[in-house]
Backbone of each chain as ProteinMPNN parsed JSONL, in Angstrom:
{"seq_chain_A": "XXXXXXXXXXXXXXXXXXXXXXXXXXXXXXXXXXXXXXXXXXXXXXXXXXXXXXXXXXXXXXXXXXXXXXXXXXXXXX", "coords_chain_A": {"N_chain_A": [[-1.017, -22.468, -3.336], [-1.297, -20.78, -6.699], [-2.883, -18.099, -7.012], [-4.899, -17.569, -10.809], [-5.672, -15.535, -13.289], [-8.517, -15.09, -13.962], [-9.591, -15.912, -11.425], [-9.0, -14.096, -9.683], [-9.887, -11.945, -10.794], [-13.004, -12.722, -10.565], [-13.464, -12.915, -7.843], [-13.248, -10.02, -7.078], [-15.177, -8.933, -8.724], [-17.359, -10.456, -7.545], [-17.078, -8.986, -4.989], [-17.452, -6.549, -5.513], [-19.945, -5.641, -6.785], [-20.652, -3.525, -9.122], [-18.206, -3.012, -10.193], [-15.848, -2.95, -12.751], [-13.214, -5.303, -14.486], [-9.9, -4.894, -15.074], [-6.995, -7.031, -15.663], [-3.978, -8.164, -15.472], [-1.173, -10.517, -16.182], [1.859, -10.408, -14.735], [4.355, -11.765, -14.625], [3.431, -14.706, -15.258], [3.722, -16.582, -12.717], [1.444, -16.983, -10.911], [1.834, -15.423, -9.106], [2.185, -12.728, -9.227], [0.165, -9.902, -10.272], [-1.587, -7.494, -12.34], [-3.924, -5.265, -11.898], [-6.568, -3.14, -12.595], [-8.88, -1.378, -11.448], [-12.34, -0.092, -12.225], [-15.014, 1.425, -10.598], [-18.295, 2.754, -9.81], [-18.832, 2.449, -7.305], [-16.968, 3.528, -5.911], [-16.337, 5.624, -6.018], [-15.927, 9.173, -3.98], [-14.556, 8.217, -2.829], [-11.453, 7.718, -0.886], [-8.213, 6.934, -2.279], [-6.851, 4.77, -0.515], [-9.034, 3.698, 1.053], [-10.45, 2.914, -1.365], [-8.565, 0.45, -2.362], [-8.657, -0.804, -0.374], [-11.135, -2.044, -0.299], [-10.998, -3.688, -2.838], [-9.138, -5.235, -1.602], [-10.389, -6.507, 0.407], [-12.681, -7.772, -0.888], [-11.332, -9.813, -2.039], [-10.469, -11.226, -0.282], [-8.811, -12.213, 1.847], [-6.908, -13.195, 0.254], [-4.952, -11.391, -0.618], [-1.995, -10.93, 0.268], [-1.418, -12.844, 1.093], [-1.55, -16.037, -0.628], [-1.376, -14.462, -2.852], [0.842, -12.82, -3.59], [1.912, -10.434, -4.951], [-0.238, -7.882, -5.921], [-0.173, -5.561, -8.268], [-2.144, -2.835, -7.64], [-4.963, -0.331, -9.333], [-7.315, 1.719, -8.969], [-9.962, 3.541, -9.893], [-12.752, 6.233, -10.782], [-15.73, 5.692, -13.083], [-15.284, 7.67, -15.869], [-17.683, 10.571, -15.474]], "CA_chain_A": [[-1.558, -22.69, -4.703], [-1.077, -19.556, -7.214], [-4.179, -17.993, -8.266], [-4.775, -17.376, -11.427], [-6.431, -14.437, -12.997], [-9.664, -15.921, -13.986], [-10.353, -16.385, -9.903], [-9.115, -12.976, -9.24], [-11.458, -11.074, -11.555], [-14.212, -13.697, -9.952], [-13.646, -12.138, -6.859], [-13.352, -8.616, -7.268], [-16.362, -8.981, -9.246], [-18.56, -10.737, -6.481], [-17.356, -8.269, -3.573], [-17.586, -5.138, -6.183], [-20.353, -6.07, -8.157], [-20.479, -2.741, -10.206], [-16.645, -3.142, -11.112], [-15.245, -3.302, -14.013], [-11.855, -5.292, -13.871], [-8.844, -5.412, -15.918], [-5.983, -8.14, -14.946], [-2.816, -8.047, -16.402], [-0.281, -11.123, -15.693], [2.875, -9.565, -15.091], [5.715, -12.629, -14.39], [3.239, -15.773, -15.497], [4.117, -17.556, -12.077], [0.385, -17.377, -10.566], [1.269, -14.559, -8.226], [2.151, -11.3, -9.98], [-0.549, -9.476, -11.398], [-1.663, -5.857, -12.164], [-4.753, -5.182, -11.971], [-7.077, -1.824, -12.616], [-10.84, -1.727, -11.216], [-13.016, 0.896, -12.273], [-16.541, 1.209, -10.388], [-18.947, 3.73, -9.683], [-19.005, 2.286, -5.467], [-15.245, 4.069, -5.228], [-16.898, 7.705, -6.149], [-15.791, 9.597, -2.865], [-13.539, 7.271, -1.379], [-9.934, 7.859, -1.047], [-7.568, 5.278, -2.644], [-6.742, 3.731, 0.517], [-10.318, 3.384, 1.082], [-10.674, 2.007, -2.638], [-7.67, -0.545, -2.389], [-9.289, -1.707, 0.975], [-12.973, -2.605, -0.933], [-10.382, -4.419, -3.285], [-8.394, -5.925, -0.853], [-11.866, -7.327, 0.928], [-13.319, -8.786, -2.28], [-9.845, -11.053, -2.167], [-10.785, -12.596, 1.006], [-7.554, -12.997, 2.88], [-6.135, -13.729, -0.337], [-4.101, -10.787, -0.584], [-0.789, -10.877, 0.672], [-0.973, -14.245, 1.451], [-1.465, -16.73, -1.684], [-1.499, -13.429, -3.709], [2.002, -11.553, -3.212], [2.018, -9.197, -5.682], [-1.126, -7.346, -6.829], [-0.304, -3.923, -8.133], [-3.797, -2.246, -8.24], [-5.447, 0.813, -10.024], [-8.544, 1.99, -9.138], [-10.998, 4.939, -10.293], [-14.029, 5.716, -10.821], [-15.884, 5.637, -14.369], [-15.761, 9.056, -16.329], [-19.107, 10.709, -16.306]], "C_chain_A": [[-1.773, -21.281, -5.309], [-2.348, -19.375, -7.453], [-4.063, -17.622, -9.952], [-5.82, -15.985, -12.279], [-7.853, -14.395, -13.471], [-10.248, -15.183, -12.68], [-9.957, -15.045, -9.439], [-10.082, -12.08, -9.746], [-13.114, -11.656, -10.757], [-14.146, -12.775, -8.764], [-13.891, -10.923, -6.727], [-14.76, -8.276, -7.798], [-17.567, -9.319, -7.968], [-18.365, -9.754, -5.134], [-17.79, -6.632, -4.533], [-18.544, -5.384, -7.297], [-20.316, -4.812, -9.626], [-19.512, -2.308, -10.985], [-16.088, -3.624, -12.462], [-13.577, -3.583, -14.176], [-10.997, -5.926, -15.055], [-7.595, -6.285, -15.565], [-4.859, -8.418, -15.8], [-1.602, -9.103, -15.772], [0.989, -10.58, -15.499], [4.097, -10.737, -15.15], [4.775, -14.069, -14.77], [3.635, -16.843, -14.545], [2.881, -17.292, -11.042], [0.689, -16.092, -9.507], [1.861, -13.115, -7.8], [1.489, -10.645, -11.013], [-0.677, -7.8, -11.182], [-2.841, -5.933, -12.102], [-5.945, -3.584, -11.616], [-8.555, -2.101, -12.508], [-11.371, -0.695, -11.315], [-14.39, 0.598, -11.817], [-16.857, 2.349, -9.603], [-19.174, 3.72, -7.643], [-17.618, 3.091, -5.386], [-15.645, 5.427, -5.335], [-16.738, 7.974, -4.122], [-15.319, 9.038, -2.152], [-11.711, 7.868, -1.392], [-9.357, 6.612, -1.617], [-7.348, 4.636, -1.8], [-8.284, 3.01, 0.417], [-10.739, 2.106, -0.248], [-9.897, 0.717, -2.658], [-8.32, -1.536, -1.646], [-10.418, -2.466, 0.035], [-12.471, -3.795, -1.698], [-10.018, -5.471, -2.686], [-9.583, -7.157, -0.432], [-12.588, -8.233, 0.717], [-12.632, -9.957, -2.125], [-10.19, -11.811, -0.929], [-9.628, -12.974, 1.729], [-7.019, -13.001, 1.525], [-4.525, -13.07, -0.556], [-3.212, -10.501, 0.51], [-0.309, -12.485, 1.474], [-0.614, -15.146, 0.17], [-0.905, -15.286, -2.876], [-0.473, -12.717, -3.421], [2.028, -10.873, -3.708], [0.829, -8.989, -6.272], [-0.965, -5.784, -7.513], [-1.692, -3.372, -8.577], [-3.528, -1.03, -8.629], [-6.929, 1.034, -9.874], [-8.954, 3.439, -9.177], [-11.927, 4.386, -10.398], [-14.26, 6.342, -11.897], [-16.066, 7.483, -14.523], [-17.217, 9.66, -16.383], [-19.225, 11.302, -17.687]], "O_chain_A": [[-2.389, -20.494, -4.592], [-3.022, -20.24, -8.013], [-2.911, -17.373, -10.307], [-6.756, -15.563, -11.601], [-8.358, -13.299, -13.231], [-11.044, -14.243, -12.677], [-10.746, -14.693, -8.561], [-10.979, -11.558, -9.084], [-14.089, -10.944, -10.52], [-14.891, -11.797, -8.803], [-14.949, -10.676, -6.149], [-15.414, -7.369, -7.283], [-18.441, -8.536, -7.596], [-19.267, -9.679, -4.3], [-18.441, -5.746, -3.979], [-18.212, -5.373, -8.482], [-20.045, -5.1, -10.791], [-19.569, -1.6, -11.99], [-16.047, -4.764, -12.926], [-12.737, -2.689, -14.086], [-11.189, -6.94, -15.726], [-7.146, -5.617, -14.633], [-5.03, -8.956, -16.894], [-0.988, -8.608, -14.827], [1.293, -10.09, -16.587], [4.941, -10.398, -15.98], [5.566, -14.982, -14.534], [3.912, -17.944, -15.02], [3.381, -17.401, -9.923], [-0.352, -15.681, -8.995], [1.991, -12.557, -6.711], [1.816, -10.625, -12.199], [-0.169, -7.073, -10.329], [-3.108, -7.115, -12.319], [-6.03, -3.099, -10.488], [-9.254, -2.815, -13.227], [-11.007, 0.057, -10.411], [-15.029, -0.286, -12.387], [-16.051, 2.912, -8.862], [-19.534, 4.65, -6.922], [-17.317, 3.142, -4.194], [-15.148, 6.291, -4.612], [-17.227, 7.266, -3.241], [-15.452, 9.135, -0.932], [-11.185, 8.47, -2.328], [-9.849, 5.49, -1.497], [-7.626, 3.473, -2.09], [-8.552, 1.978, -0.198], [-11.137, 0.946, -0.147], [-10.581, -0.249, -2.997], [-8.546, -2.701, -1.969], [-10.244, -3.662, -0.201], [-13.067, -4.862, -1.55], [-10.407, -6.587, -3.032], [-9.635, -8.322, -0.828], [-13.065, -9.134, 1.407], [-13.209, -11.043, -2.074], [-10.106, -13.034, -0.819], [-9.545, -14.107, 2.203], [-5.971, -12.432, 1.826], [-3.439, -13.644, -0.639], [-3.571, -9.923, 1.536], [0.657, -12.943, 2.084], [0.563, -15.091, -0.185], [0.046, -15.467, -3.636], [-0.821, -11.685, -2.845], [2.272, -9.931, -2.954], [0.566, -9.766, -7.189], [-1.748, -4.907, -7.147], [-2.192, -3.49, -9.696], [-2.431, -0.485, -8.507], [-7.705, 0.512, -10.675], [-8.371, 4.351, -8.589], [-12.292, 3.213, -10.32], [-13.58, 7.327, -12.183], [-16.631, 8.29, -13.784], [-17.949, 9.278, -17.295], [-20.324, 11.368, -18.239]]}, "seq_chain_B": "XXXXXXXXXXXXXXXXXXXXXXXXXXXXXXXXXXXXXXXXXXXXXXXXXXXXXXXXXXXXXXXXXXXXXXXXXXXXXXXXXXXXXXXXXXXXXXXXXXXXXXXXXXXXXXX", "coords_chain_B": {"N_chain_B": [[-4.986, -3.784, 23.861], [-2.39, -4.882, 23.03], [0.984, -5.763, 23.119], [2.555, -5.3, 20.757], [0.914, -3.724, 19.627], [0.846, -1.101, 20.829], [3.706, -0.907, 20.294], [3.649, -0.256, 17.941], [1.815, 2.003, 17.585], [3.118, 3.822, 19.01], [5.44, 4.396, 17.303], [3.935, 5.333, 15.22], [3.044, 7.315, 16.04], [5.187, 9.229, 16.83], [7.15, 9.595, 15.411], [7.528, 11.681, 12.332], [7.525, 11.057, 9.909], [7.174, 7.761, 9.024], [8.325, 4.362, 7.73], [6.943, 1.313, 7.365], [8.563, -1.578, 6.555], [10.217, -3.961, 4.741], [12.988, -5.112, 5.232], [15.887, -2.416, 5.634], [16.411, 0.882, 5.203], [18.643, 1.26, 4.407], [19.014, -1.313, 3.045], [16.812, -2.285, 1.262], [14.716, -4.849, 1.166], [13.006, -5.871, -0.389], [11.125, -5.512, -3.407], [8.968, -3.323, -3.97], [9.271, -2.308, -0.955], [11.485, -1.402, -1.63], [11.071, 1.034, -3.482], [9.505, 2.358, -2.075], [11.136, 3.792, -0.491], [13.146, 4.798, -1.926], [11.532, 6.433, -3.501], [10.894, 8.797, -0.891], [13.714, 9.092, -0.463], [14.675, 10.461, -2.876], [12.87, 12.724, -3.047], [13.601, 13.882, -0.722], [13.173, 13.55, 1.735], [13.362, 13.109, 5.707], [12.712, 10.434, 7.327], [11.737, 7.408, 9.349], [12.479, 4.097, 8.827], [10.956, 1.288, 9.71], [11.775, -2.495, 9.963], [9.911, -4.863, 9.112], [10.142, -7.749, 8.837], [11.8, -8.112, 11.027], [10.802, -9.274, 13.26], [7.699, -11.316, 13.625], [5.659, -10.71, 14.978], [5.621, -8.296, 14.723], [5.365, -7.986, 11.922], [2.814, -9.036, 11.247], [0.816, -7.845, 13.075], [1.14, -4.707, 11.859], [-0.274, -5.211, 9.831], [-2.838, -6.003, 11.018], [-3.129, -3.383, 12.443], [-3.284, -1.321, 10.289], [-5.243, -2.353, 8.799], [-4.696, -3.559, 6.219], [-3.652, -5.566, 4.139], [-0.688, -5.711, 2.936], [2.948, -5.079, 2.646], [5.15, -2.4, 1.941], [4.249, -0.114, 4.276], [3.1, 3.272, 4.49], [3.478, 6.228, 6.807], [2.423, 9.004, 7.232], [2.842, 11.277, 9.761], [1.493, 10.223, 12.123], [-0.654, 9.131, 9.933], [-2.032, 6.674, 8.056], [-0.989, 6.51, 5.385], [-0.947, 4.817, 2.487], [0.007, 2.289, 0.425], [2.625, 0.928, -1.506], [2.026, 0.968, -4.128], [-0.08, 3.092, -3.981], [2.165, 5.122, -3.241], [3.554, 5.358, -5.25], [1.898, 6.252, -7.23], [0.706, 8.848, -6.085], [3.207, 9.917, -6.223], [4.17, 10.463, -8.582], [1.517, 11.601, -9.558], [2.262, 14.615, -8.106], [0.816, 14.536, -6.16], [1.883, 13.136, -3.794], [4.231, 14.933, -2.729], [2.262, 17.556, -2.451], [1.157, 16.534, -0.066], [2.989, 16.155, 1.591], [3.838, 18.735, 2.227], [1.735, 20.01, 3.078], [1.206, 18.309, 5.778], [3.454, 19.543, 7.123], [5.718, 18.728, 6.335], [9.088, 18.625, 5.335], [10.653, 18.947, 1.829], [12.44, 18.439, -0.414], [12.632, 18.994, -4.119], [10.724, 19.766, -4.78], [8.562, 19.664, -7.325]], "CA_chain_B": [[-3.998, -3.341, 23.398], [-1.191, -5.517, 22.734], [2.458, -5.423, 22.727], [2.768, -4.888, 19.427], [0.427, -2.595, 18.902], [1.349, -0.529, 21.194], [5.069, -0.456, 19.896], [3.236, 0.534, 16.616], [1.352, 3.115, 17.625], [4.462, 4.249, 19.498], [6.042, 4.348, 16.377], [3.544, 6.006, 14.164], [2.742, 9.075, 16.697], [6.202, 9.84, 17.636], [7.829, 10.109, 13.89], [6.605, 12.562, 11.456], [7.219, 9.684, 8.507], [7.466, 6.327, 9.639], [7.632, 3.076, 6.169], [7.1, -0.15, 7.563], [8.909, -2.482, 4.899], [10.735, -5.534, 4.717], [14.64, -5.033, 5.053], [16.218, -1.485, 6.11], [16.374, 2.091, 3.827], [20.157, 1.089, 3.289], [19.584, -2.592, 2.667], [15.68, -2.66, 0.804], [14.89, -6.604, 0.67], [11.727, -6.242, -1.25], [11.041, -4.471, -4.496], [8.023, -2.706, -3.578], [9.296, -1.131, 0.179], [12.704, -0.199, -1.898], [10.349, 1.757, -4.21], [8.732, 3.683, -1.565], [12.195, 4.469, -0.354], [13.471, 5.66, -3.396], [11.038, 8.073, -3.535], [11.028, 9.25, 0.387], [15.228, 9.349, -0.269], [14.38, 11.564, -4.102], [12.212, 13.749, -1.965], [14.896, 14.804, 0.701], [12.185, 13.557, 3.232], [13.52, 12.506, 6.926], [12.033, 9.491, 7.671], [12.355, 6.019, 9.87], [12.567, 2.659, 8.361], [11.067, 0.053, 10.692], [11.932, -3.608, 9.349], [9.141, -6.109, 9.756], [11.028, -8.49, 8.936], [12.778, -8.547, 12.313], [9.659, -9.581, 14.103], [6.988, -11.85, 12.799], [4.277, -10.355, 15.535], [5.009, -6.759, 13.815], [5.013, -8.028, 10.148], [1.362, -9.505, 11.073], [0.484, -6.536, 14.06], [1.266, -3.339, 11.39], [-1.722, -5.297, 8.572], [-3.962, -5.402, 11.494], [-3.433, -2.059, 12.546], [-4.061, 0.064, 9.456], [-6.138, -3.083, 7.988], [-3.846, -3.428, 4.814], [-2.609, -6.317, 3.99], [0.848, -5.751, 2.145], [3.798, -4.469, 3.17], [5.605, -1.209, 2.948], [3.195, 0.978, 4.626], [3.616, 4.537, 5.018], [2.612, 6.571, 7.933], [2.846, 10.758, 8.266], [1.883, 12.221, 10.912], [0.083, 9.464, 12.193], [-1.618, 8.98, 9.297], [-1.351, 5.854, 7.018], [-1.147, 7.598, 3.578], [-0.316, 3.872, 1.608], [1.386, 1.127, 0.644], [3.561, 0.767, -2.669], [1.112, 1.177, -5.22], [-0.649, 4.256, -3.699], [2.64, 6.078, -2.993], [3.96, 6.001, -6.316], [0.448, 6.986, -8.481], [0.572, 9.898, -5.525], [4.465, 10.636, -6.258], [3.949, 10.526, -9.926], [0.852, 12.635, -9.744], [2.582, 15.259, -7.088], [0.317, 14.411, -4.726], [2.64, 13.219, -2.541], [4.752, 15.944, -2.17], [1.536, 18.082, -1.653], [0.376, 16.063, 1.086], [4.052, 16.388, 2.799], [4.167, 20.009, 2.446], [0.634, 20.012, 3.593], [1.234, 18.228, 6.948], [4.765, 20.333, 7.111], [7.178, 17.688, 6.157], [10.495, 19.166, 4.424], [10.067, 17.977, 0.92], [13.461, 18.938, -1.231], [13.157, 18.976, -4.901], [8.834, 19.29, -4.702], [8.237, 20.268, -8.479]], "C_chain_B": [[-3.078, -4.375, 23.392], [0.13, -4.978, 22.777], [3.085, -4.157, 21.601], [1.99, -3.673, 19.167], [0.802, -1.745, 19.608], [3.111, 0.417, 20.348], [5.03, 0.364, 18.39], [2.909, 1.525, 16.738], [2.401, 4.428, 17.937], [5.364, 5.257, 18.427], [5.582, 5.438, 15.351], [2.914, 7.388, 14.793], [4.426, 9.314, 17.27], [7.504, 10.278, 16.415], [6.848, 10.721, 12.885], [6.105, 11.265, 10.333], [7.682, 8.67, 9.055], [7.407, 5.329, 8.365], [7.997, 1.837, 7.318], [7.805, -0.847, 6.285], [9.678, -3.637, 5.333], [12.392, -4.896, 4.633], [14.537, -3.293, 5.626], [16.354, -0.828, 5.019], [17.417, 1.494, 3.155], [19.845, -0.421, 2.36], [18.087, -3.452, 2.039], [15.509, -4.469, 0.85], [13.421, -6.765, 0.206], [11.625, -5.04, -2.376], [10.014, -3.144, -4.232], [8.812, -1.779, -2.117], [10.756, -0.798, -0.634], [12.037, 0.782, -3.14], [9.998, 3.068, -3.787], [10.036, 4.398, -1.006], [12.926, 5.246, -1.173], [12.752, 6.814, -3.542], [10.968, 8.888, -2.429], [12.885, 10.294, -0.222], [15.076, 10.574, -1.877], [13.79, 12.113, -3.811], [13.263, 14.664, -0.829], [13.934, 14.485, 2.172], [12.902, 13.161, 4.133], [12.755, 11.64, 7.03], [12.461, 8.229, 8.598], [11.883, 5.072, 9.346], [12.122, 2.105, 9.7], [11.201, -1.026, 9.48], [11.284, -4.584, 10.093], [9.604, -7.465, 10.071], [12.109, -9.208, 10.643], [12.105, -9.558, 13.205], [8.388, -10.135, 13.76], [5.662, -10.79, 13.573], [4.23, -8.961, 15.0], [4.872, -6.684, 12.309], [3.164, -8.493, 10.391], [0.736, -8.09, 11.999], [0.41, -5.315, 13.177], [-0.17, -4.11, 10.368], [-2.717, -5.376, 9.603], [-4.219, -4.157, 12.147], [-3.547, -1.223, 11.771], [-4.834, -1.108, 8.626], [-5.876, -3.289, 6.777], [-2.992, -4.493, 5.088], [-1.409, -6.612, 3.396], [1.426, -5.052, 3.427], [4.94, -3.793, 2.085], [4.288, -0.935, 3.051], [3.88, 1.858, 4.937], [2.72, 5.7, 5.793], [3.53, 8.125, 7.978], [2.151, 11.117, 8.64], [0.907, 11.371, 11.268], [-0.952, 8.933, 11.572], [-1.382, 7.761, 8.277], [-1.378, 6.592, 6.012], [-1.184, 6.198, 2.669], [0.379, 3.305, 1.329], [1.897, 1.366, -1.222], [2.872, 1.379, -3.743], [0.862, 2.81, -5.353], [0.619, 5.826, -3.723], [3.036, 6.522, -4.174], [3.292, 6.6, -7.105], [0.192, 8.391, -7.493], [1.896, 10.585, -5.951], [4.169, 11.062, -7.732], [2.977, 11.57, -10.216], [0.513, 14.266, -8.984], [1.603, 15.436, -5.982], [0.629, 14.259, -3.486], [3.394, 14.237, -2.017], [3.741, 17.088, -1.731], [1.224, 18.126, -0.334], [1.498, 16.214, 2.082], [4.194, 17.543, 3.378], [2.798, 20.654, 3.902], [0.403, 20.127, 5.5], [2.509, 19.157, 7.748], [5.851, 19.511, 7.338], [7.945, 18.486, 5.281], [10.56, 18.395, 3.589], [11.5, 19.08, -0.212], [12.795, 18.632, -2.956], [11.253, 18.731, -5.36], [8.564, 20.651, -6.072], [6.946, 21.349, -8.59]], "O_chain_B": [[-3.341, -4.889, 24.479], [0.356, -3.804, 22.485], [3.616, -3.047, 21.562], [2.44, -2.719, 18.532], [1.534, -1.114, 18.846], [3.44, 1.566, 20.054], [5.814, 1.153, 17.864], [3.532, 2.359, 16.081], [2.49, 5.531, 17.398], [5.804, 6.392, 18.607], [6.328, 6.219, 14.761], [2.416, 8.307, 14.144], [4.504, 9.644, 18.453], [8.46, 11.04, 16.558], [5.688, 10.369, 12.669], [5.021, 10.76, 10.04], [8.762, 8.768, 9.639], [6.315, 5.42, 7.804], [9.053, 1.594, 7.901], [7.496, -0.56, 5.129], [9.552, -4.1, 6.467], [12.677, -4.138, 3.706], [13.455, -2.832, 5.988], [16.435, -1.4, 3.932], [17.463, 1.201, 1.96], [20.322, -0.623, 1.243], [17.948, -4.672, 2.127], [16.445, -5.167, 0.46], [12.771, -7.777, 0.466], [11.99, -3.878, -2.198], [10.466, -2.004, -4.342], [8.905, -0.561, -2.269], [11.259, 0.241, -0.206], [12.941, 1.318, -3.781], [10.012, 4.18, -4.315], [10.022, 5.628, -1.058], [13.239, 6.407, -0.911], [13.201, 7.952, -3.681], [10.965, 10.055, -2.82], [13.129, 11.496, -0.321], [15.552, 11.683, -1.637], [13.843, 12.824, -4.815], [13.407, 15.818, -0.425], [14.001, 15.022, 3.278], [13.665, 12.419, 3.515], [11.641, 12.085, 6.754], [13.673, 8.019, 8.584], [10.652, 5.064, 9.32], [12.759, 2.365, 10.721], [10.895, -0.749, 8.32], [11.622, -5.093, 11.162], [9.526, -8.118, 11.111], [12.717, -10.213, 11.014], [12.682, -10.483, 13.777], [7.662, -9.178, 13.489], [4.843, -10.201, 12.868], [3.156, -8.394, 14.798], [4.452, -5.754, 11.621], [2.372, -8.143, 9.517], [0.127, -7.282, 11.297], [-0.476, -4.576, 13.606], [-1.133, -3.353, 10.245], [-3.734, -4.781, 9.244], [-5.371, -3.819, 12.42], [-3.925, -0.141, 12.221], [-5.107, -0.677, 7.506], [-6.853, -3.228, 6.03], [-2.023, -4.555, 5.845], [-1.065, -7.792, 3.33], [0.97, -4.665, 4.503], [5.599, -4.582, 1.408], [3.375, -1.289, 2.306], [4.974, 1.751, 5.492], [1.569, 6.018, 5.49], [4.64, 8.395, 8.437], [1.005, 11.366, 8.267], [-0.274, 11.506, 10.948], [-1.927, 8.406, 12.108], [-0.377, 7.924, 7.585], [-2.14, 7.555, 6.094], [-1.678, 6.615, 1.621], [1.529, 3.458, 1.74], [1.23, 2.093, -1.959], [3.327, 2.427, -4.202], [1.262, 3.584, -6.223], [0.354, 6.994, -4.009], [3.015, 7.724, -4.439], [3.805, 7.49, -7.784], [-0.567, 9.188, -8.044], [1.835, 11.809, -6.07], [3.904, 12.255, -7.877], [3.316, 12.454, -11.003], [-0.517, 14.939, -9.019], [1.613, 16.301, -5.106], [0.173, 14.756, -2.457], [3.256, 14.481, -0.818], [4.095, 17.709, -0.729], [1.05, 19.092, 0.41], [1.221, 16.381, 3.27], [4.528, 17.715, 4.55], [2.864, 21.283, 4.958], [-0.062, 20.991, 6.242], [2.4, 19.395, 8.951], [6.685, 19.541, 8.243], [7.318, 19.071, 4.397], [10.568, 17.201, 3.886], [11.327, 20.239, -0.586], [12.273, 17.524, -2.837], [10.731, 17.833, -6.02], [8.44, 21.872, -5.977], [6.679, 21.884, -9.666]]}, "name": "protein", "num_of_chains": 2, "seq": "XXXXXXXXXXXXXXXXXXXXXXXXXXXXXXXXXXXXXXXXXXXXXXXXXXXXXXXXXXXXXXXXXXXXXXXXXXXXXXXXXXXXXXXXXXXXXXXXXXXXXXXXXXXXXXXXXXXXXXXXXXXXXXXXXXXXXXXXXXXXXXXXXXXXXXXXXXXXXXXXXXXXXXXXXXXXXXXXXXXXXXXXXXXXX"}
């Protein structure tokens, strides 16, 4: 069952609560999206590190129901 | 230890650059690991292709050994560095070729 990006933002949100998340459909078939998370918990992480916190939030979802996510994460300008 | 992991570890201490991906350098079968190839092969890097694909216990065995669930992954020097996403926002922002020169990978055409 595709997600949709509603339930991805939902997530990302409840494992990252200080995230701020943008979701971009890319192909409209439930499981190619883009998606860019900015939050102040990624300060001093490496992007692996950051992807992972991402990844985490998803719950298994990623790379299973979820085949394509291309992410983007930083952290907010001071 | 496992099989598999083993044959991974194997794998990722005994080649400088190692990409896990889906299909072979010549014969990409996913958009994403022919991405990271593309840029490895526009680099001049040496590298080995493994193909998960061959083997279901190393397409599932390589996401629990660097804890990343996609696939390509890329590994120098032992080190995961990233999967698809990461390599290109590093190629794009010459990070990657830093980080090759860095560990002393031969990096042709490193702006």
């Amino acid at each position: 069952m595709p997600m949709n990006a509603g339930d991805i933002e939902k997530l990302i949100r409840k494992g990252i609560p200080d995230a701020e998340v943008h979701i971009r459909d890319l192909a409209g078939d439930g499981d190619h999206y883009a998606a860019e998370v900015i939050a102040e918990s990624f300060r001093g992480k490496t992007r692996v590190q950051q992807h992972q916190m991402v990844y985490e939030a998803l719950q298994g979802n990623m790379g299973g129901v979820l085949h394509a996510l291309a992410l983007q994460t930083s952290v907010p300008e001071k | 230890m496992t099989a598999i992991n083993d044959f991974i570890d194997n794998e990722v201490k005994t080649n400088d650059v190692v990409v896990f991906m889906k299909g072979t350098p010549q014969f990409p079968q996913c958009g994403f690991s022919g991405q990271v190839v593309q840029i490895l092969d526009y680099l001049g890097v040496p590298y080995k292709g493994v193909n998960v694909l061959a083997d279901d216990d190393l397409r599932q065995g390589i996401k629990d050994y660097s804890n990343w669930p996609t696939i390509p992954q890329l590994y120098v020097k032992g080190e995961f560095v990233g999967g698809c996403d990461i390599i290109r926002e590093m190629f794009q922002a010459n990070e990657l070729q830093q980080h090759l020169s860095e560990k002393g990978v031969p990096v042709k055409g490193a702006a």
